[in-house]
C-alpha positions in Angstrom: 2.2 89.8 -51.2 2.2 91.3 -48.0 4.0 94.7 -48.1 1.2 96.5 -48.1 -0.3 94.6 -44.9 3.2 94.8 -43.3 3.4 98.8 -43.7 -0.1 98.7 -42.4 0.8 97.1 -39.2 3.8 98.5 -38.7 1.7 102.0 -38.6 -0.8 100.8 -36.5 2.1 99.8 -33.8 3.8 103.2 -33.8 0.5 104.7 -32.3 1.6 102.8 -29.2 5.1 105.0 -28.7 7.8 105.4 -31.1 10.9 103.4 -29.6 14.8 105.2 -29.1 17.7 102.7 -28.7 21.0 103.7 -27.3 23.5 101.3 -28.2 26.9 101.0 -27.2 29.3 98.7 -29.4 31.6 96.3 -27.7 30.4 96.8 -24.6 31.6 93.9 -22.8 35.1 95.1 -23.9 34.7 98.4 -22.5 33.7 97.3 -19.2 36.4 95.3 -18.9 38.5 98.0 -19.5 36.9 99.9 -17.0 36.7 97.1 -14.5 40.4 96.4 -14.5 40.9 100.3 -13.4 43.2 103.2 -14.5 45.9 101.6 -13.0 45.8 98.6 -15.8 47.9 98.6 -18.9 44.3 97.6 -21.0 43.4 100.2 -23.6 40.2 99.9 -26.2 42.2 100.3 -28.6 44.5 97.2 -28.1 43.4 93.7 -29.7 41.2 92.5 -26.9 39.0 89.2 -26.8 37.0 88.0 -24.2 36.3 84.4 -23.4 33.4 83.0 -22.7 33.0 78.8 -22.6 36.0 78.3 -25.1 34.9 80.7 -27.6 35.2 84.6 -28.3 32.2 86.4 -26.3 33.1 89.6 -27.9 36.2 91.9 -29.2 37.5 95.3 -29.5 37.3 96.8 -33.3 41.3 96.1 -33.2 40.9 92.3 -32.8 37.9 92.5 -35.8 40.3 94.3 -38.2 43.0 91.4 -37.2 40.4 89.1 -38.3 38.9 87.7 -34.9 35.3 87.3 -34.6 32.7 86.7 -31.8 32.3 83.0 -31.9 35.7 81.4 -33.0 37.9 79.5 -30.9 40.2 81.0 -28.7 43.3 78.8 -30.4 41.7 80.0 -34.0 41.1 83.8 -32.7 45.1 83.3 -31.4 46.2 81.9 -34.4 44.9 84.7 -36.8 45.8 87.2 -34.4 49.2 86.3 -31.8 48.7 89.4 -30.3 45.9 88.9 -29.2 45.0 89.8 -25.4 42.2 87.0 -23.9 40.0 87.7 -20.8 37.3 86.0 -19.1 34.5 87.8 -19.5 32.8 88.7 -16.9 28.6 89.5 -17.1 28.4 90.9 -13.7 30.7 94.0 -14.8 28.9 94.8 -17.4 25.3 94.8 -15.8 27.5 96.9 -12.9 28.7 99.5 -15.1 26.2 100.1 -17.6 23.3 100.2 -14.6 25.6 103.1 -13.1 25.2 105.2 -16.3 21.5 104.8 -16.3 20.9 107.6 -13.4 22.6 110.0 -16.1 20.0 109.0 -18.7 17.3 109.6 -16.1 18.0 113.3 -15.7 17.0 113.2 -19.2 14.2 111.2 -19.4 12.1 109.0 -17.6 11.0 105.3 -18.2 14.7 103.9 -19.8 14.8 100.3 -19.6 17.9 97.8 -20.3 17.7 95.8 -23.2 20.9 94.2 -22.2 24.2 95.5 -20.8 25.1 98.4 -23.4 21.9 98.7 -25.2 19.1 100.4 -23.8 15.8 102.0 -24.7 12.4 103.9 -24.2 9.4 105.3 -25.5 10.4 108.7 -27.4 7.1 110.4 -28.0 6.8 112.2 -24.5 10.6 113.8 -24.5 10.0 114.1 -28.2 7.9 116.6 -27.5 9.4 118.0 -24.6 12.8 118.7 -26.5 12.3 119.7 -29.7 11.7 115.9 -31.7 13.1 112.6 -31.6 16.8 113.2 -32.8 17.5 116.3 -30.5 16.5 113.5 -27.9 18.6 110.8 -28.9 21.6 113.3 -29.1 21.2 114.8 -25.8 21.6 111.4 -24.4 24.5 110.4 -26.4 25.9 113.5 -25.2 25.5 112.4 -21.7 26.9 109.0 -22.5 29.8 110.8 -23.9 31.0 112.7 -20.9 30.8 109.9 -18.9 33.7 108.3 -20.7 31.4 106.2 -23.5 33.1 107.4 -26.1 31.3 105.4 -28.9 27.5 105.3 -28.5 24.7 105.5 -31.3 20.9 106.3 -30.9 18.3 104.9 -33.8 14.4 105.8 -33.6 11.7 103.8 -35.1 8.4 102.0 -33.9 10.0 99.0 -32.0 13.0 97.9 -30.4 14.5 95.4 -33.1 14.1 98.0 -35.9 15.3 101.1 -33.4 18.5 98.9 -32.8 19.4 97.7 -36.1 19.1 101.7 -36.9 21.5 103.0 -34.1 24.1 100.2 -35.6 24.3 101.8 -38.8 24.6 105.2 -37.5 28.0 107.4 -37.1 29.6 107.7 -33.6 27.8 109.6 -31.1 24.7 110.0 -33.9 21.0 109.6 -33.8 18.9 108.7 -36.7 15.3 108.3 -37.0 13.2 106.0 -39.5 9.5 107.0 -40.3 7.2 104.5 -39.6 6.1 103.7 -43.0 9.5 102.7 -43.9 10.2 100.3 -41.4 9.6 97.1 -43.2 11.8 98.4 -46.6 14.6 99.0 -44.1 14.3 95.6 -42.2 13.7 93.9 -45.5 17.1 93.6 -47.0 18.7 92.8 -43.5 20.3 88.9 -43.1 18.1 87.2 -41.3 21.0 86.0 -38.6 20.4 89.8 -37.3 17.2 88.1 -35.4 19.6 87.0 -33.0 18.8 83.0 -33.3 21.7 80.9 -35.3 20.0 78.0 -35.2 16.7 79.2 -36.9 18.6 81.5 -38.9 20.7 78.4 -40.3 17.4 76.7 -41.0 15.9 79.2 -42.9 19.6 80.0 -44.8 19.1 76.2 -46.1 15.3 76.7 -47.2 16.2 80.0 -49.0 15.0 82.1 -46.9 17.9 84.5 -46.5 16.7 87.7 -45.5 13.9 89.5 -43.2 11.9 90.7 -46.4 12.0 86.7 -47.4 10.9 85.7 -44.1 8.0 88.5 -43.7 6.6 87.3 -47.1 5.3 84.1 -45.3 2.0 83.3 -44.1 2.0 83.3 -40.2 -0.2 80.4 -40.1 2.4 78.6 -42.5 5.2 79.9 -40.1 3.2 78.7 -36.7 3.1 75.3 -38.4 6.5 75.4 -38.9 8.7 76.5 -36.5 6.9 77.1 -33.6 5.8 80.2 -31.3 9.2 81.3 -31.3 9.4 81.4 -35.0 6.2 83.8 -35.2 7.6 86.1 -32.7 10.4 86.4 -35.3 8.5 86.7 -38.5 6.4 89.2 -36.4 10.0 91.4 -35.9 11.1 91.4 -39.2 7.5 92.3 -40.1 8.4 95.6 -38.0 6.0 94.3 -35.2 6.7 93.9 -31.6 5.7 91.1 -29.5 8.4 91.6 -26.7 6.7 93.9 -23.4 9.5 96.3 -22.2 8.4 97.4 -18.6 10.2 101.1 -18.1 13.3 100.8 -15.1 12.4 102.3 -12.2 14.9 103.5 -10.2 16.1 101.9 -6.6 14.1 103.1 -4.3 16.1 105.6 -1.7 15.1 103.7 1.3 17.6 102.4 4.0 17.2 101.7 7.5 19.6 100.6 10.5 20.1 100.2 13.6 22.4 101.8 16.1 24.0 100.1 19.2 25.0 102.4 22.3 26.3 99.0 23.7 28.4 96.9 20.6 27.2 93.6 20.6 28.9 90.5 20.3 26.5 87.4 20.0 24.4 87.0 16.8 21.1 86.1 18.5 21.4 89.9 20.1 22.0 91.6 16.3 19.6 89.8 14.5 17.2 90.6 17.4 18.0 94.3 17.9 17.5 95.1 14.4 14.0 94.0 13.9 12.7 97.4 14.5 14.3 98.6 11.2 13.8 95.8 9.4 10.0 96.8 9.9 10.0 100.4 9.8 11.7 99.5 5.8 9.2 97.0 5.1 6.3 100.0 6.2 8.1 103.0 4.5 8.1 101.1 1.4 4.6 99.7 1.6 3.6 103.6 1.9 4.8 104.0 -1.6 3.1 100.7 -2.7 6.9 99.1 -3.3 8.2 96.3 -1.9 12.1 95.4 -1.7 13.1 92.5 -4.4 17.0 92.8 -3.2 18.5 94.0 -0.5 22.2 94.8 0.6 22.8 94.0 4.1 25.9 96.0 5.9 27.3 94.9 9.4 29.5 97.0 10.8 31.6 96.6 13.5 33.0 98.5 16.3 36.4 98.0 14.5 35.2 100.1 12.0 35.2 96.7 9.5 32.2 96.4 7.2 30.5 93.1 6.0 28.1 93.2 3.3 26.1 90.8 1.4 23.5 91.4 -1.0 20.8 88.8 -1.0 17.8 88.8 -3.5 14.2 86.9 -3.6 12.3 85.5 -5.8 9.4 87.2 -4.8 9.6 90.4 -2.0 11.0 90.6 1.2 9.0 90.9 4.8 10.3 91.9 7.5 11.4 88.3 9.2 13.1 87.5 5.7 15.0 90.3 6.6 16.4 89.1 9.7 17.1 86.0 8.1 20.0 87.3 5.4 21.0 89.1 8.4 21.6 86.0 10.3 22.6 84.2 7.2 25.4 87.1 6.4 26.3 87.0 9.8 26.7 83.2 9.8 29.2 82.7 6.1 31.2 85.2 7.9 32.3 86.4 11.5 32.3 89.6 11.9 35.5 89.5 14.5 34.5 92.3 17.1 31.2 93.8 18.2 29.2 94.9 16.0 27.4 98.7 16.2 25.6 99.0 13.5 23.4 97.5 10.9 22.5 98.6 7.5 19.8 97.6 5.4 19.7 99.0 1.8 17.0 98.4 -0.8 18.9 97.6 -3.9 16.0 97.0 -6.2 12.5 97.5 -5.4 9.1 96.5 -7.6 5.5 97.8 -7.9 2.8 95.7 -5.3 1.2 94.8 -8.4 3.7 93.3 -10.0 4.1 90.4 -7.4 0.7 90.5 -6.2 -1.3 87.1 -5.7 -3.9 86.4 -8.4 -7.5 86.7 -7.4 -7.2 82.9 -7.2 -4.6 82.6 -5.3 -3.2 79.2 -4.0 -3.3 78.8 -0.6 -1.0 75.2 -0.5 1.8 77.4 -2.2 1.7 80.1 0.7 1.6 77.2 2.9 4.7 75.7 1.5 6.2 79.0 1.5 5.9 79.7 5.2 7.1 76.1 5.9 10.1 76.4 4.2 11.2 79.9 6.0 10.5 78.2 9.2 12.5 75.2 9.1 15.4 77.6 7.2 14.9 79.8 10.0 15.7 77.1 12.5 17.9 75.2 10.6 20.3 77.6 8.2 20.6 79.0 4.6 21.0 75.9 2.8 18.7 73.5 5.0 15.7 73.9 2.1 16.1 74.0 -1.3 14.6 73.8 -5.0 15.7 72.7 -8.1 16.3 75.3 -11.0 16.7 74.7 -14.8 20.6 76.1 -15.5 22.2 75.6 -18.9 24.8 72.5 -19.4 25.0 69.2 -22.2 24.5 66.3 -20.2 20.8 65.8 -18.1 22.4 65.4 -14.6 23.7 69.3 -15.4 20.8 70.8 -16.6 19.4 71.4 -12.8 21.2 73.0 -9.8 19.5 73.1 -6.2 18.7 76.5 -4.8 18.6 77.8 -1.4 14.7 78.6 -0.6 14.4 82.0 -0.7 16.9 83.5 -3.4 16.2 84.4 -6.6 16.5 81.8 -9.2 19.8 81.5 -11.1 19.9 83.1 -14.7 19.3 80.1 -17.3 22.0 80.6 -19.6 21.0 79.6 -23.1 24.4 79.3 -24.7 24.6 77.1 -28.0 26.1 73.8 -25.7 27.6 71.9 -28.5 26.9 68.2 -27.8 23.5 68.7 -26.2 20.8 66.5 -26.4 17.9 66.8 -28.0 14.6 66.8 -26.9 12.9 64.3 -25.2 14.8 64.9 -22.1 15.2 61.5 -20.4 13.1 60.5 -17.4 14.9 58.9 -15.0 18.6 60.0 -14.5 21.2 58.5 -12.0 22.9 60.1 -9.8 26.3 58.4 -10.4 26.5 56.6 -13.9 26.8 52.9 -13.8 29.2 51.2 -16.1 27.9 50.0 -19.1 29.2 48.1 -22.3 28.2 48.5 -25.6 29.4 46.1 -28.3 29.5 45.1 -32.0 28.4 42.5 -34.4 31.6 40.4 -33.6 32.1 40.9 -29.9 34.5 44.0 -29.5 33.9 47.1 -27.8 32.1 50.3 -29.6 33.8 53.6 -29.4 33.4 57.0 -30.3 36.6 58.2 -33.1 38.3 61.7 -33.0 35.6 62.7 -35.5 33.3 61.8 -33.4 31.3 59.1 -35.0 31.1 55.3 -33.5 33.4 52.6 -34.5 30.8 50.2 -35.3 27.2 49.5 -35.1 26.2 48.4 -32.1 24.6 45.1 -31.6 23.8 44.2 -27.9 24.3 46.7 -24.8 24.1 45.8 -21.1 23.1 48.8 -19.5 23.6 47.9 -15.7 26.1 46.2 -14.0 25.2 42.4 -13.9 22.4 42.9 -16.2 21.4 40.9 -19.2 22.8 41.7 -22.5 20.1 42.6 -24.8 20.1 42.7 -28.7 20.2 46.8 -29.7 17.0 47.3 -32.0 17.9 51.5 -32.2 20.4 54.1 -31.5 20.8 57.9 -32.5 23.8 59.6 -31.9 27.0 60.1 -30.7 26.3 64.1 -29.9 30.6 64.5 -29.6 31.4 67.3 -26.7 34.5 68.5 -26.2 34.1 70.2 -22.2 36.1 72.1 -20.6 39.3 71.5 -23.3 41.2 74.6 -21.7 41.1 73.1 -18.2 43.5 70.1 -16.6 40.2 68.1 -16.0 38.7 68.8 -19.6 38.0 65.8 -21.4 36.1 64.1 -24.6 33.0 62.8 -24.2 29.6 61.0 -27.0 26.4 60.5 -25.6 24.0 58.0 -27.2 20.7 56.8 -27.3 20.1 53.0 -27.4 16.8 50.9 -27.5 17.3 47.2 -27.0 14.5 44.9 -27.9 12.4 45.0 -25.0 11.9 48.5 -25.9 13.9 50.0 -22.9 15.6 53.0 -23.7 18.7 54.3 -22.4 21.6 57.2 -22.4 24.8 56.2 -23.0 27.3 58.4 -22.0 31.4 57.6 -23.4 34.2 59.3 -21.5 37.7 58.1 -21.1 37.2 55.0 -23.2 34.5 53.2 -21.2 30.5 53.4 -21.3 28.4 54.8 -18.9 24.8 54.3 -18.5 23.8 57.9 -18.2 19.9 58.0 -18.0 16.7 55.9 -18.8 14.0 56.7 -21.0 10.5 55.4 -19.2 
């Protein structure tokens, strides 16, 4: 059915830039490697896994040929290979280490934006031109990858990201490779369709039969919207060779940094914070000249003593100039400097466009009021005196939230599989502490939850708070088994379940070290 239409749009997309990759393999490995310094006994080539939550984040090509792959079980990944080495991975090296390669790329060519740590990209059709075509490009930048130690990195060139990458991963070492635009959906066609990136809907359409991109592409949109969702039309639109994702080109940290001198070295924090409002401003000004504004910031105190304390703080939206005086106060607070202090740096460590944080033409004056509020009463009162709750990743409902000071950027949602979730609907009302509950069968005795993780018996009647009546169960779902933190000494087992008693009242149940908890309430 819909070749035809798919080559069609595919060619209409590549008049909006042609797309190079640059993708590193195992690059969390690598910057571990690198991270632990020449001084460590770690090599690349050694069997190398790192850990993530229980399970293998990634591996060095020696572990894969020992049989380990990314997602098994550390005890499994051990098992197949003793020699094994395990780390704890760490996401913070590799953003750090592949963001210090970029200013390499960018003597190159402009506009190169992360795609994640080890994979980047940007539009090919200006430096195309400049140097000679699309593959002189991509080797000129593997080259320059190359002599900065990355000694395995691949380019691919097509007309979007998805299809760019999955032709840099099937290119030789320190190659590029470029696909015409017209061949983009026979090339994406016979891929799996777990090379979307999303094991759940990949697993889902493995059991309907739909086991590769060319299978997926051949369905309606419409059908697909009905389906599975927005998320599952951005993906038939990728392995239709479209692109629905908006890469914004990196622009580079601003070289702005201001401080402040003191002929006299000063001692009490009120005098500091105070003496460097003058640069605090004159950044805020130099970068509003260049219509920027400072996102993060590092803040450097430095003491006659010749000791340094930094901090960098970031913000959810830009910095002014009193927000900058506040992290200093704030650094100067979580740590005493311990003499005088002579100097203070401030150091834009990423900047953004005005536009891009701009108020809307309808702006909302209550939410400027809040904001304002909040910095006052946190300028008065401390760092953590305000805060707002942010989504995080966890299983149970109580974890899924984690208060954040006003003022600093929101933490990164990390949507790892979390065996033992819940589904949705999230419950309404959750409890702060669980209250003992009990749960129990036709004949009187207590459920539980088995090693397989499936309950002992029906339940019949529940009593879901302390002294509370004990009401007939008319429905229950579950137990979603979790087994958290099983590598730590205060890991343990733990079932949630859902129960309705015959009043209709819904709760979440929560079993953990043989007794019930009443988790949650439905309302």
């Amino acid at each position: 059915m819909a070749r035809a239409a798919v080559r069609t749009g595919t060619t209409a997309l590549a008049s909006g830039g042609r797309r190079l990759v640059l993708w590193c393999p195992d690059w969390p490995v690598r910057a571990a490697v690198w991270d632990a310094g020449e001084g460590s006994p770690l090599r690349l080539s050694e069997p190398i896994g790192l850990v993530a939550k229980g399970e293998i984040h990634a591996c060095s090509a020696a572990a894969r040929g020992l049989g380990v792959r990314r997602g098994l079980r550390v005890r499994e990944a051990q098992s197949r290979c003793p020699e094994l080495l395990t780390l704890t991975h760490d996401p913070g090296a590799d953003e750090r280490l592949f963001a210090s390669l970029l200013p390499d790329l960018e003597e190159v060519v402009a506009g190169v934006e992360v795609v994640r740590p080890g994979t980047a990209t940007l539009v090919v059709d200006g430096p195309a031109r400049f140097h000679g075509g699309e593959v002189p490009v991509g080797a000129l930048l593997c080259e320059r990858l190359v002599g900065r130690g990355v000694d395995d990195v691949r380019a691919g060139v097509a007309d979007t990201v998805f299809a760019a990458e999955q032709v840099a991963r099937v290119t030789g070492a320190q190659d590029c490779a470029a696909l015409p635009g017209e061949q983009t959906a026979d090339f994406l066609a016979p891929l799996p369709v777990t090379a979307l990136g999303e094991p759940d809907l990949a697993d889902l359409w493995r059991r309907l039969g739909l086991r590769t991109l060319g299978d997926l592409a051949l369905l309606d949109e419409a059908d697909v919207r009905a389906r599975f969702g927005e998320h599952g039309v951005r993906c038939h639109r990728t392995a239709r060779g479209l692109e629905d994702a908006t890469f914004l080109p990196r622009r580079p940290p601003a070289t702005h940094e201001e401080s402040a001198h003191f002929e006299h070295a000063l001692r009490r924090a009120e005098q500091v914070v105070t003496g460097a409002g003058a640069a605090a401003q004159r950044l805020v000004d130099s970068l509003e000249r260049e219509h920027l504004v400072c996102t993060a910031v590092w803040v450097e105190v430095v003491t006659d003593s010749g000791r340094t304390l930094q901090r960098r703080w970031a913000h959810p939206r830009f910095f002014h100039a009193a927000a900058l005086l506040d992290r200093l106060a704030w650094t100067l607070d979580a740590e005493a400097p311990g003499a005088p202090v002579s100097e203070v740096r401030l150091v834009p460590d990423e900047t953004a466009d005005v536009t891009a944080v701009a108020d809307g033409l309808w702006s909302d004056p209550a939410g400027e009021q809040v904001r304002q509020a909040a910095s006052r009463i946190q300028s008065a009162l401390g760092h953590d005196a305000v805060g707002r709750p942010e989504p995080v990743g966890g299983r149970g409902p109580a974890e899924r939230q984690r208060l954040v000071p006003w003022g600093v950027a929101a933490p990164r949602v990390d949507d790892a599989p979390w065996p033992g979730h819940l589904p949705a609907p999230a419950p309404a009302s959750v409890y702060t502490a669980p209250a003992p509950a009990e749960l129990l069968d036709r004949g009187g005795h207590l459920v539980g939850v088995t090693e397989r993780g499936a309950v002992s018996a029906s339940p019949a009647t529940v009593r879901a708070t302390p002294g509370g009546p004990a009401r007939p169960v008319q429905g229950w779902a579950g137990p979603w088994p979790a087994d958290e933190r099983w590598w730590a000494p205060d890991g343990r087992r733990t079932a949630r379940l859902q129960v309705v008693d015959v009043t209709g009242q819904a709760w979440l149940l929560l079993h953990a070290d043989g007794q019930w908890w009443t988790e949650a309430r439905y309302d």
